[in-house]
C-alpha positions in Angstrom: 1.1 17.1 18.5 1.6 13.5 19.6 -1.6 12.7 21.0 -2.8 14.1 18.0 -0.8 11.9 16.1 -1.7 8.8 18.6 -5.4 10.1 17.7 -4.9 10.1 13.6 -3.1 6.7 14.2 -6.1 5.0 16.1 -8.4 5.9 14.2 -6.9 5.3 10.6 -6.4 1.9 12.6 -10.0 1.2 12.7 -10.8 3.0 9.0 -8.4 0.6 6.9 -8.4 -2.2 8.9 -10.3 -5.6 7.6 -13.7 -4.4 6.7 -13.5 -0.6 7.7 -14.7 2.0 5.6 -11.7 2.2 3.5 -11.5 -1.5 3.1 -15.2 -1.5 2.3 -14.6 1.4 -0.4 -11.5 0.0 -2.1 -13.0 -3.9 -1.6 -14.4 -4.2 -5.9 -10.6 -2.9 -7.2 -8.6 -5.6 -4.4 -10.6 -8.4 -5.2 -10.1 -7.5 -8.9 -6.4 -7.2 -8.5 -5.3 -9.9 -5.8 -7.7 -12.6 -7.1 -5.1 -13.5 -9.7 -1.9 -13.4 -7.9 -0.4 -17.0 -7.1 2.5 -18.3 -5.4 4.1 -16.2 -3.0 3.0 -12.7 -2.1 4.8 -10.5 0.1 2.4 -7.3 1.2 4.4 -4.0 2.1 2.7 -2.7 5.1 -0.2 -4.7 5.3 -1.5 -3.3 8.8 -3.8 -5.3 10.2 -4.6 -7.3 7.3 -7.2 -5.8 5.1 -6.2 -7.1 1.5 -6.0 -11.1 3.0 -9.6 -12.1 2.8 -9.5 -10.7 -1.0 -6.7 -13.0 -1.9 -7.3 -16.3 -3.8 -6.8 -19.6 -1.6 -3.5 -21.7 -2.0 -1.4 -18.5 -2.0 2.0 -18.4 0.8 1.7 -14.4 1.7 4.5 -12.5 3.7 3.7 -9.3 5.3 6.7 -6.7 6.1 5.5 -4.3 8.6 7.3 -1.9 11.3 4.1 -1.9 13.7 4.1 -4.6 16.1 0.5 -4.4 17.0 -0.6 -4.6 13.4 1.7 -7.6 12.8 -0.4 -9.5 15.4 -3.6 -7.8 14.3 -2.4 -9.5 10.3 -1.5 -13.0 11.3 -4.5 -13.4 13.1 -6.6 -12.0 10.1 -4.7 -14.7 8.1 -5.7 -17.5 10.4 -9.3 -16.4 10.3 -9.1 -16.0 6.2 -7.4 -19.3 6.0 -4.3 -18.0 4.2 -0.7 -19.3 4.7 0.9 -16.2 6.3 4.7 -15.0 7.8 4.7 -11.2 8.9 8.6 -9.8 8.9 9.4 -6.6 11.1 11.1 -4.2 8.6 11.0 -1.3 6.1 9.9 -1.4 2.3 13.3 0.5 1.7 15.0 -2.8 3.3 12.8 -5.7 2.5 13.9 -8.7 4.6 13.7 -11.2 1.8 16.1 -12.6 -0.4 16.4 -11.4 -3.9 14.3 -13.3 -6.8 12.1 -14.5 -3.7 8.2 -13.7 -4.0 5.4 -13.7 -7.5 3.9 -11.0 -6.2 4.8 -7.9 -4.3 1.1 -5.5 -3.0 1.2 -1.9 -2.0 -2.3 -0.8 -0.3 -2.6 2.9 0.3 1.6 2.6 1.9 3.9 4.4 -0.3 2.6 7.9 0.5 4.4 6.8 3.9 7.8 5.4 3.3 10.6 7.7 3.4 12.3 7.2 0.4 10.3 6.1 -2.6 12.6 5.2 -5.0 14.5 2.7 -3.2 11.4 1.0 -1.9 10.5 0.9 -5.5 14.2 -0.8 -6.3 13.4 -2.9 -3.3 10.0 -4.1 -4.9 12.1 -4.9 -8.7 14.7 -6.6 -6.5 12.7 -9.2 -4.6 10.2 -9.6 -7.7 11.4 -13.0 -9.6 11.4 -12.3 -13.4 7.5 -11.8 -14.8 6.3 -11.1 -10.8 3.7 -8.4 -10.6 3.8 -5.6 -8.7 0.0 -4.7 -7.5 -0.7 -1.6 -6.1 -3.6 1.1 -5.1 -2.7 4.1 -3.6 -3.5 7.7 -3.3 -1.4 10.5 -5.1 -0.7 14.2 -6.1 -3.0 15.6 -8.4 -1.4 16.3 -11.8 0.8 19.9 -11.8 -1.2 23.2 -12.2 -4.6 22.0 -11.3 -6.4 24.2 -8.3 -6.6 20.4 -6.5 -2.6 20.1 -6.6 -2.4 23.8 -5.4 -4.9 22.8 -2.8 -3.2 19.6 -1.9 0.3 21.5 -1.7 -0.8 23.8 0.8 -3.0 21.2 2.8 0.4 19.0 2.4 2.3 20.2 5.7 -0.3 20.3 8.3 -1.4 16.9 6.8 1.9 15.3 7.3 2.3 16.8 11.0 -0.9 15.2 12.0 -0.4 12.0 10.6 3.2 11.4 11.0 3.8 9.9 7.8 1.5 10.8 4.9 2.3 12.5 2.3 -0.4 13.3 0.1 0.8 15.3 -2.9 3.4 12.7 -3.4 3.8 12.1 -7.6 3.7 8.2 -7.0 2.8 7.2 -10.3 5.4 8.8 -12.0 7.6 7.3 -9.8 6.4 3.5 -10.1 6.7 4.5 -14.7 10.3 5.2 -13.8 10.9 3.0 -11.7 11.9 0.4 -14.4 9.4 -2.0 -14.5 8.8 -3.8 -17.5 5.1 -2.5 -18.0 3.2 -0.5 -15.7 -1.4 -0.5 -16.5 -2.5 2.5 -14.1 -5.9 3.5 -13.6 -6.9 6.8 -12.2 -10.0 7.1 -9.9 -11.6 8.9 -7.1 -10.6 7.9 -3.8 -14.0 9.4 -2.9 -15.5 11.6 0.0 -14.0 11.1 3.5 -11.5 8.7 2.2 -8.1 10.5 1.9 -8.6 14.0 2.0 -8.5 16.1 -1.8 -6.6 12.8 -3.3 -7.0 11.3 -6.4 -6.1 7.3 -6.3 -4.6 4.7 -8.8 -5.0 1.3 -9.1 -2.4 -0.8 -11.2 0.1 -3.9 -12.0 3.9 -3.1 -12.6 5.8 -6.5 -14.7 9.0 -7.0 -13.3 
């Protein structure tokens, strides 16, 4: 199971990295969301740096992520992009940044991982100063008692012991709506064939 895991890991590696298939697919809804952040941005487990080359110039953008090759992999995507960049070793259930801190949290395709979703949620409200945005696209369960959340129920287990970490039927926007956020815009879509297997995605902005 752990080279199969090493396996899933490589390759999702090379499909969401900066201009991979994923990051080619989801490119038209990132520019549209991260174009109008400003300030600071901190990015929960950015990888390798995908979202930076759709960010607006002038920005200061922190990355918190556990993998120490894609923490290289990010800050030398920033210095190719030209963006102002820090990347922070840590968890999005234990941001490493003071409260009040950033304008602008972003969540690419990373909360179907983390292990407890509700307090990376808190964590996002905490470091979030008053107004900041919370922008976010990921991949979710498919709404109760449809045949695709039946189907992605019984995929859910092998998927998670071959990836490590994913956790597809995971009810994430329900979670960031009661999270309490001030307002939460979500909009559904397909995440499309080959992308993340039998997964509807969202694409949205939280207001702290």
């Amino acid at each position: 199971m752990r080279v199969v895991q090493e396996a899933t890991w490589s390759a999702a590696r090379w499909a969401l990295g900066a201009g991979g298939p994923v990051d080619q697919y989801l490119a038209s809804r990132k520019r549209v969301i991260l174009s109008a952040l400003r300030g600071h941005i901190l990015e929960i487990g950015p990888g390798e740096g995908a979202s930076l080359r759709h960010l607006p110039p002038g920005v200061r953008w922190t990355g918190v992520e556990p993998d120490p090759v894609s923490r290289a992999s990010a800050l030398r995507e920033a210095r190719r992009v030209g963006i102002e960049a820090m990347v922070l070793d840590g968890r999005a259930e234990a941001l490493p940044v003071g409260d009040r801190s950033v304008d602008a949290v972003v969540s690419t395709l990373v909360l179907c991982s983390v292990d407890d979703l509700g307090e990376a949620l808190r964590e996002v409200r905490r470091v979030l100063r008053p107004g900041g945005r919370f922008v976010f696209i990921e991949h979710v369960g498919a709404p109760h008692g449809t045949r695709l959340r039946g189907f992605q129920e019984r995929l859910a287990p092998w998927w998670l012991g071959v990836t490590g970490e994913c956790r597809m039927a995971r009810d994430t926007e329900a979670a960031i709506r009661e999270a309490g956020f001030g307002q939460v815009e979500v909009e559904r879509f397909s995440m499309g064939p080959g992308v993340i297997p039998v997964s509807p995605g969202i694409c949205g902005v939280a207001m702290a």
